[in-house]
N, C-alpha and C positions, 0 to 999 in steps of 0.2 A: 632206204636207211633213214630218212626223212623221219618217218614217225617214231626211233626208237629215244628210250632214253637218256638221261645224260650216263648214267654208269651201261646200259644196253651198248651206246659209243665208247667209251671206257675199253671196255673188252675186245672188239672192234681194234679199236688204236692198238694195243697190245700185240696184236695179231702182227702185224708190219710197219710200225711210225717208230722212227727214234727223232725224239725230241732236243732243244736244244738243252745242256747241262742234263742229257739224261737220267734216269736216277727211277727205277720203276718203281720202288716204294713209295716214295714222293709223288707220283704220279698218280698211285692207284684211286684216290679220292679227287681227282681232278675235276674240271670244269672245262664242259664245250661249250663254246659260244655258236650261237647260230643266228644273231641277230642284233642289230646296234643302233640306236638313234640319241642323234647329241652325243651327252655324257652317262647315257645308260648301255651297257651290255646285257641280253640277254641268255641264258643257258638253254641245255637243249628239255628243262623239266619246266620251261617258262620264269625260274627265277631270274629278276632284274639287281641289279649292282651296279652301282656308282665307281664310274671309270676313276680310280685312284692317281694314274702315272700312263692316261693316253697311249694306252698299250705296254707298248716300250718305250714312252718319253716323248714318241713321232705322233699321232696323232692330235694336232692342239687345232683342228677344223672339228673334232669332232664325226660320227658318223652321220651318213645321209646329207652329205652337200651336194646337189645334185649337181651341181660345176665344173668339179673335178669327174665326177663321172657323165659329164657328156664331156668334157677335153677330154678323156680320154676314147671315148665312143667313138668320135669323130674322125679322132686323129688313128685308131685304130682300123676304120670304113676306107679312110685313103694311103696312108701310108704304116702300115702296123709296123715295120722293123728296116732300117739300112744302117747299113756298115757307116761308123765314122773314125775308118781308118783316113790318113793322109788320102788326098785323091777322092774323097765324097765325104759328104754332108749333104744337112739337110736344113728348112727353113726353122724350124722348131728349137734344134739346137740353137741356131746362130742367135735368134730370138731371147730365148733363156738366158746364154752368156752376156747381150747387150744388156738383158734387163738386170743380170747380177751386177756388170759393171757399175750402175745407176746407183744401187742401192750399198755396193760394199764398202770396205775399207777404202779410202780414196787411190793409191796407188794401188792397189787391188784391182788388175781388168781386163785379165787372161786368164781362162777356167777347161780344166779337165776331169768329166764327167764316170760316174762312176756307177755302180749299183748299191751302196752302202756304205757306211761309216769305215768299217774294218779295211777294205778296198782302197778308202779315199787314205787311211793311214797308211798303206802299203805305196801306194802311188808318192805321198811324200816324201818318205823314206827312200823312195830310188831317185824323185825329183832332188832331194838334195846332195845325194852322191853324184848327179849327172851335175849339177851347176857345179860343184867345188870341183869336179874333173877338168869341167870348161876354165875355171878360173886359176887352173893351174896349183889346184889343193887336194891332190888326192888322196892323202892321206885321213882328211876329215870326213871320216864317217858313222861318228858315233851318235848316239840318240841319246839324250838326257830328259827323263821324264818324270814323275812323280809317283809317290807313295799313294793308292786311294786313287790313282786316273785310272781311266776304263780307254781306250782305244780301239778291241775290236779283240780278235780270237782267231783270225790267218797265226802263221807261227810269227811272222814278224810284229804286229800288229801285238799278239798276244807279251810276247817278249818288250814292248813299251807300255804293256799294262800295269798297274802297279798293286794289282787287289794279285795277295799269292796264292788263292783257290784254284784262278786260273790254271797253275803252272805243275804242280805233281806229275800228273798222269803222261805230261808231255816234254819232260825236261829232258835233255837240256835245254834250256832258251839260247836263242842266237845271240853269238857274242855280240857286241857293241854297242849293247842296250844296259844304261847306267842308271838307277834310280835316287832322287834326292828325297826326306822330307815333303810333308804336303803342308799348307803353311796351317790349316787345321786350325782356329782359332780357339778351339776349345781344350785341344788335347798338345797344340804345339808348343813347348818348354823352350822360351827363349833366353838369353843369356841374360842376367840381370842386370836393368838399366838401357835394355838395348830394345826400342821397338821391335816387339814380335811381326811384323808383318818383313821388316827391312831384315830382322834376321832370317824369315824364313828365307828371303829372296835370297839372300847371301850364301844359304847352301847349296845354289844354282855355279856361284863363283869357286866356292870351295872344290865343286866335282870339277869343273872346267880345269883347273890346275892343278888339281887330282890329276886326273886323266892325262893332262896337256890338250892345250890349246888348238895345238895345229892336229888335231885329230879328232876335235866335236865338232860334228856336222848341225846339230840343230836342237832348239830345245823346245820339247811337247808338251802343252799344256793346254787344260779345259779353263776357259773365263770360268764356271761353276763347275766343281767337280759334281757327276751326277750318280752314276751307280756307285762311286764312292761312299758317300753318304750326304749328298748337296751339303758341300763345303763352298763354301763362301769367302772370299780371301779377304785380307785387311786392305784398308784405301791406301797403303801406301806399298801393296805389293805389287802388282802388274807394273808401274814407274820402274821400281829398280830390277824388274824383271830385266827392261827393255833396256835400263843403261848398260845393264850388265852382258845382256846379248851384242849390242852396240862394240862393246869395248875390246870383246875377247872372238867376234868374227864367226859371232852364234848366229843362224837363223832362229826365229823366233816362230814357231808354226800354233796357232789358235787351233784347237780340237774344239770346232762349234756344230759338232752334231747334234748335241743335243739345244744347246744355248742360242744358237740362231734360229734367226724369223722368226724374232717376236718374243719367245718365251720367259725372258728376265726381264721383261718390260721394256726394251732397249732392240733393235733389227739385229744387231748383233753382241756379245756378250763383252766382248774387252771396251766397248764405247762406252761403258760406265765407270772405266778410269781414263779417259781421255788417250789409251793408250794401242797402235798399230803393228801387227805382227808381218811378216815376211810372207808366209804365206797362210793358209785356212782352209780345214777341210771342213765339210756340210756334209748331212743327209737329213734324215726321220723331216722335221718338219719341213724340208723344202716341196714335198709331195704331201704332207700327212699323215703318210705311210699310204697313201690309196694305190702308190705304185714305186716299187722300189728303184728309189735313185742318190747317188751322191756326189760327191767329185771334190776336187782341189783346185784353190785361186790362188793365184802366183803373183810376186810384186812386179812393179814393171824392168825393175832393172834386172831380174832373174829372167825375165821372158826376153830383154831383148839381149842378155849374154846367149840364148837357146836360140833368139833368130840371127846371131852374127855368126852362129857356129856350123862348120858342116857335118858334124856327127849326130846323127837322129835320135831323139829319145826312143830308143826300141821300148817303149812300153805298152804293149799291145793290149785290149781288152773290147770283146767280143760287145758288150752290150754296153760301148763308152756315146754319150749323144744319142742315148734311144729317144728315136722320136715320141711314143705314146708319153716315158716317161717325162722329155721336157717339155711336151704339152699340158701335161697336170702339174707341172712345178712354175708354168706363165699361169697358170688358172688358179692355183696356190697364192701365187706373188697378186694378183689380180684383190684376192679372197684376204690379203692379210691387210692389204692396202683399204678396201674398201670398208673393211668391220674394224680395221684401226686396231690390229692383234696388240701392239706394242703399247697402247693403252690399255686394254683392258685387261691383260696380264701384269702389266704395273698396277693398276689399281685396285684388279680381283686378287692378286697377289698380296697387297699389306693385306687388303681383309683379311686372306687367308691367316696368313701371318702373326696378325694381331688377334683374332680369336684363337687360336692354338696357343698363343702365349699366355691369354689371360685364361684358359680353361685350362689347360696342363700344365701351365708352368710349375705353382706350386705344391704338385705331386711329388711326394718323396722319389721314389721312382722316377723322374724325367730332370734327367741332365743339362740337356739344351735342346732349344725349338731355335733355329734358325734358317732362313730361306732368302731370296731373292726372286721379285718377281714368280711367276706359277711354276716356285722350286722349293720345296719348305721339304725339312725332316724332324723329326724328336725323336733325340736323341735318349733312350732308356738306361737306365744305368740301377747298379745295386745299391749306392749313397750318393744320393744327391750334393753333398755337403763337401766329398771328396774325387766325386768324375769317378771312383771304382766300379770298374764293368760286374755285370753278373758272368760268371762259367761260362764256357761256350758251349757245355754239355745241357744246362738246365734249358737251352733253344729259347729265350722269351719273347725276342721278334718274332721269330714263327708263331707262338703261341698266341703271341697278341696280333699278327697277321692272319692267322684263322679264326680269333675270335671276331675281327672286322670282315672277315668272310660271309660270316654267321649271320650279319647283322646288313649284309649286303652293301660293303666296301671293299673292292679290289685291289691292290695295288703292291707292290716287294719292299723287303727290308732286305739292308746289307747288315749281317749280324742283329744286334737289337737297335738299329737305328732302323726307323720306320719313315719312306720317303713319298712324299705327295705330288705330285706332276700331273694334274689334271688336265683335260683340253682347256683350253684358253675359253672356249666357246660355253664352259661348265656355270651355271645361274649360280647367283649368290645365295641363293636358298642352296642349291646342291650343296656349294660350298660349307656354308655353315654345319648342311646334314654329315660332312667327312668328318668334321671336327667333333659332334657328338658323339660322332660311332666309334672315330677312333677313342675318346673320353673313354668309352664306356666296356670299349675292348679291354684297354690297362687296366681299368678297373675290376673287369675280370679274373683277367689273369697277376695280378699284383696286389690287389685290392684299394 
């Protein structure tokens, strides 16, 4: 099957793959990859394309580090798989957890591992019903999360998403999932007179006694919102996020699957407002995607109300501390440390940044271009002059996502906002080639 086409595999797929967000129309012009180095993908017709959003957001090593694939070679030769139920482990895990410790939030220094983002949110979600039970609060156990957040697509996980495509085909959502405002610098209408970032934070307060108090378990949020449309918050919102959590006996849980190791320029994504969460779930870049893994870190006084207690976290999960996997996430942390990730996505990040701004800014058509570190989107819009969207019938991010196709740049838009996540590891020649192609996509499709 090696030798056939990209559409020869096309039809092939058809036969038996359901994909994720299925949709066979959508599909039928698709692209196989068969092959990757750096920040290029290959198709299976020999066309090359400029990795736009590092897969899914996880890829920021790039393809072909040979590091990760001999940790994992290795560690697959002597031990490929053990249970890390209670009662076994293994040296790999213990290893990972010390070296997260190292590097995390400071009271951050107790971690349970996972296979992915959506998992690591589902594990929060019962970790914080098991601590407020221990602490004599069983009543709190609602989820407060954002408009435009991404969490994951389990039914619980889905039900803390805040994009409502998600949700039709599978509603109801589970009750106890509350959504606020996302503080959206561009599109969020704050009271007048009142800073927009302290008001966005303030509708975190609003839902809390909305709801009542003694019955919010935790509040989810991404340091950058990412499949949302990399929103960006104001410098003065994550602060009164955390007074706010502080005050009213909110966990505060950081969604840094996407935003940690490195990617906003910063190890992790809330340290660019000085500001510490309860707890933090991870994946995509702690492997690079070479091997699927994630999990959840806990503050310490949450882990030691769970070691003073005698009722067990029953939360069981088959492939939690897979050894292959936490041997390519020491080989990973090794790989971020050594190339200095957290610089060079700060600094190949303005570039980004600032060539998008000065080449699309002043297109009538382009609303806003803002990003963080190698997180950038431009924002399309009908008039520039008033933020009015175009139809969601007329498709112009897709339109302008296939003409960057064409032109060989990959990467997805949420509606007509077009988002950039490149690997970290992407040359600044790449970089600048995203920013023409995307130029010259719009200018296709808009003129």
């Amino acid at each position: 099957m090696t030798t056939l086409s990209n559409q020869d595999f096309i039809c092939h797929d058809a036969e038996h793959l359901i994909h994720p967000l299925h949709h066979q129309g959508m599909h039928s012009n698709g692209l196989v990859w068969v092959k990757g180095r750096g920040a290029i993908l290959e198709d299976a017709d020999g066309n090359e394309y400029l990795d736009g959003l590092a897969g899914l957001w996880n890829n920021t090593a790039g393809h072909g580090q040979q590091t990760l694939v001999d940790a994992a070679t290795q560690q697959m030769s002597t031990l490929p798989y053990a249970s890390g139920y209670t009662g076994s482990t293994n040296p790999r895990a213990i290893e990972l957890a010390e070296r997260l410790a190292e590097i995390m939030y400071p009271k951050i220094n107790h971690f349970f591992f996972t296979s992915g983002g959506g998992e690591s949110s589902d594990s929060n979600f019962k970790m914080a019903r098991y601590y407020w039970k221990l602490k004599g609060k069983p009543e709190k156990i609602k989820v407060i999360s954002r408009q435009w957040g991404y969490h994951g697509v389990t039914l619980a996980a889905m039900s803390a998403t805040g994009i409502s495509s998600y949700w039709p085909m599978f509603e109801p959502r589970m009750p106890g999932f509350v959504h606020i405002p996302s503080p959206y610098p561009y599109r969020y209408q704050a009271p007048s007179g009142e800073s927009q970032g302290i008001a966005a934070a303030n509708e975190l307060e609003k839902a809390i006694l909305r709801e009542g108090p003694d019955s919010v378990a935790m509040f989810l949020a991404e340091p950058v919102q990412g499949a949302g449309g990399v929103i960006v918050p104001q410098e003065d919102y994550f602060p009164r996020i955390r007074e706010i959590c502080d005050q009213y006996e909110v966990l505060f849980v950081a969604d840094e699957v996407i935003t940690g190791f490195g990617r906003t320029g910063t190890m992790f994504g809330l340290q660019h407002w000085n500001v510490e969460p309860d707890m933090i779930q991870f994946a995509k870049g702690i492997t690079s995607g070479y091997f699927p893994l994630g999990g959840i870190g806990i503050s310490d006084e949450i882990y030691q109300t769970m070691t003073e207690s005698e009722t067990a976290w029953m939360h069981a999960y088959t492939y939690s501390s897979h050894p292959v996997g936490c041997s390519v996430g020491l080989a990973m942390l090794d790989l971020i440390e050594k190339e200095d990730f957290t610089t060079q996505a700060r600094d190949k990040g303005a570039r980004l940044l600032t060539n998008l701004k000065d080449t699309l800014g002043d297109h009538p058509n382009v609303g806003d271009v803002r990003g963080l570190g190698m997180m950038c989107a431009v924002e399309i819009v009908k008039d520039q002059s008033t933020g009015e969207e175009f139809d969601a019938s007329e498709k112009i991010g897709p339109k302008v996502h296939q003409a960057g196709v064409q032109r060989g740049l990959f990467s997805r838009v949420r509606g007509d906002v077009y988002c950039l996540a490149p690997p970290i590891i992407t040359s600044e020649q790449q970089l600048d080639q995203i920013v023409d192609i995307l130029y010259d996509s719009i200018k296709e499709v808009l003129g």
